[in-house]
C-alpha positions in Angstrom: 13.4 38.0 -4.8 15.6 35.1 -4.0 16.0 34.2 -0.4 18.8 32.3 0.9 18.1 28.8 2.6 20.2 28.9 6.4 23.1 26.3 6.3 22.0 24.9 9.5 18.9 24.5 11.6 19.1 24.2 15.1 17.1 21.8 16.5 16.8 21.3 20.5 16.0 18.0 22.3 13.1 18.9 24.0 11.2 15.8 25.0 7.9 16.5 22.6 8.4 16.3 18.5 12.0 15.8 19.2 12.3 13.9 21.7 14.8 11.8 20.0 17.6 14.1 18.2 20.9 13.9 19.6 24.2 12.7 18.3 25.6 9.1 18.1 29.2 7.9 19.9 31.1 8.5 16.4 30.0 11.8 16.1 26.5 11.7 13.4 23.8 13.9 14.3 20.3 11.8 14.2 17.0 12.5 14.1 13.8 9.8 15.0 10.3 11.1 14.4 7.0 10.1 13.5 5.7 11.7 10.1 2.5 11.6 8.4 0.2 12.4 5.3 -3.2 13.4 6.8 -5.4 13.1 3.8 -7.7 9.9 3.1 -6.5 7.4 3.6 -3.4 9.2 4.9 -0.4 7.3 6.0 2.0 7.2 8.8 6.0 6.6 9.0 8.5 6.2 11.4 11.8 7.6 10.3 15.5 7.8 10.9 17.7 10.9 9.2 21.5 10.9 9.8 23.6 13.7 9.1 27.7 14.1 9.4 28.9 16.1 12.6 28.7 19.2 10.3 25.3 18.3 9.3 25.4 17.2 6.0 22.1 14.8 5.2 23.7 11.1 4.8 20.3 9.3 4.9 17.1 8.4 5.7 15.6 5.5 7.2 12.2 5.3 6.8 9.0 2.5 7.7 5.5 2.9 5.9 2.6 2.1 8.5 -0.7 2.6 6.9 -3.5 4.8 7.7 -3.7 5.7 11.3 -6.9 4.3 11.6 -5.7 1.0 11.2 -2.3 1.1 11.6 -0.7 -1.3 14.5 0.3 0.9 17.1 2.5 -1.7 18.8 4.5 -2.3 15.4 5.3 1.3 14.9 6.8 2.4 18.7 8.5 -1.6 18.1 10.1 0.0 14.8 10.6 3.4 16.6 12.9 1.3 19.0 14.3 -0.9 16.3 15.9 2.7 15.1 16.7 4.0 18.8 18.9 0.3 18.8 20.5 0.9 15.6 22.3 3.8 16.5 23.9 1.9 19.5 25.1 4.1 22.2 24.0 7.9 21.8 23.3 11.4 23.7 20.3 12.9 23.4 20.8 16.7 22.7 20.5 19.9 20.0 21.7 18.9 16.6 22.2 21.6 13.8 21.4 20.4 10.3 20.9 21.6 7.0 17.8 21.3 5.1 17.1 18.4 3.0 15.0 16.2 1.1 14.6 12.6 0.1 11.6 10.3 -2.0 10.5 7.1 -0.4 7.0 5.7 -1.0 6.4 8.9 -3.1 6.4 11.2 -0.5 8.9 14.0 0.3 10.2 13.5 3.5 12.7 16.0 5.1 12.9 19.9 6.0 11.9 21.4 3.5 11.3 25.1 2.6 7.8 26.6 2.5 6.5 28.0 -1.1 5.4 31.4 -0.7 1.6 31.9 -1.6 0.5 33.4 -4.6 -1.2 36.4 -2.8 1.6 36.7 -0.4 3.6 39.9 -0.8 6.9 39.7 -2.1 8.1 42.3 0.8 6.3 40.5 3.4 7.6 37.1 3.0 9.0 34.8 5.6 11.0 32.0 4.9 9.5 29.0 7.3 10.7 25.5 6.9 8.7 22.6 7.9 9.3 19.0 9.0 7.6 17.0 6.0 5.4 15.2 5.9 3.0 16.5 8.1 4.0 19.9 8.6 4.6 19.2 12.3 7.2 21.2 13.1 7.9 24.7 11.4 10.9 26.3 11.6 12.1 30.0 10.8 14.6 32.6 12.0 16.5 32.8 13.6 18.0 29.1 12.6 19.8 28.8 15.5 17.1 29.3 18.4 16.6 25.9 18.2 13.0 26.5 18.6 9.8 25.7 16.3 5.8 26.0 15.6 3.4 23.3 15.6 
């Protein structure tokens, strides 16, 4: 059974996990967030994702911080604004994007679909999409609720 990945996800500013997602003054959708590997030692990120008005991944911007146990707090929400800055002026709103993925520090970082499990019936399957790393955000149909899981 092949299932179809949506051409757009909807995703709605909504002053939690995406609390920055809007679109720039020329027209880009943009996306700031925070992800992360939780396993020893783990590692945290801040990253930027630009995509065309049509939503079309362009790329990624993305700052390796450590282990959150020791990572410096005041260096990370300083790069978080560093990225809010680079995209000059801005409206904070929905975006709709289409899924994607990118390498950097060898991690996959982007949204990307969810494997179904081995023991997982075919019939019973549900294409979810997650914000990677970190599995924070989990997105399924209907793609343009703009609403997600945690």
């Amino acid at each position: 059974m092949t299932i179809a990945l949506p051409k757009l996800i909807a995703i709605d500013y909504d002053g939690y996990h995406a609390d920055l997602v809007g679109k720039t003054s020329d027209g880009r959708q943009f996306f700031i967030t925070t992800p992360f590997e939780a396993l020893r030692p783990g590692n945290e990120f801040v990253a930027l994702f630009l995509f065309d008005p049509a939503g079309k991944f362009l790329e990624a911007f993305i700052d390796e911080f450590g282990p959150r146990a020791t990572m410096d707090h005041g260096a990370r929400d300083a790069m978080i604004q560093q990225r809010v800055d680079q995209l000059g002026e801005f409206s904070l709103e929905r975006i709709e994007i289409a899924p994607f993925q990118v390498e950097k520090f060898g991690t996959r970082f982007g949204l990307i679909p969810n494997e179904r499990e081995e023991d997982e019936d075919e019939d019973d399957y549900r294409l979810t999409i997650s914000l990677m790393p970190g599995d924070y955000m989990a997105f399924s149909e209907p793609w343009d609720s703009g609403d997600y899981d945690t």
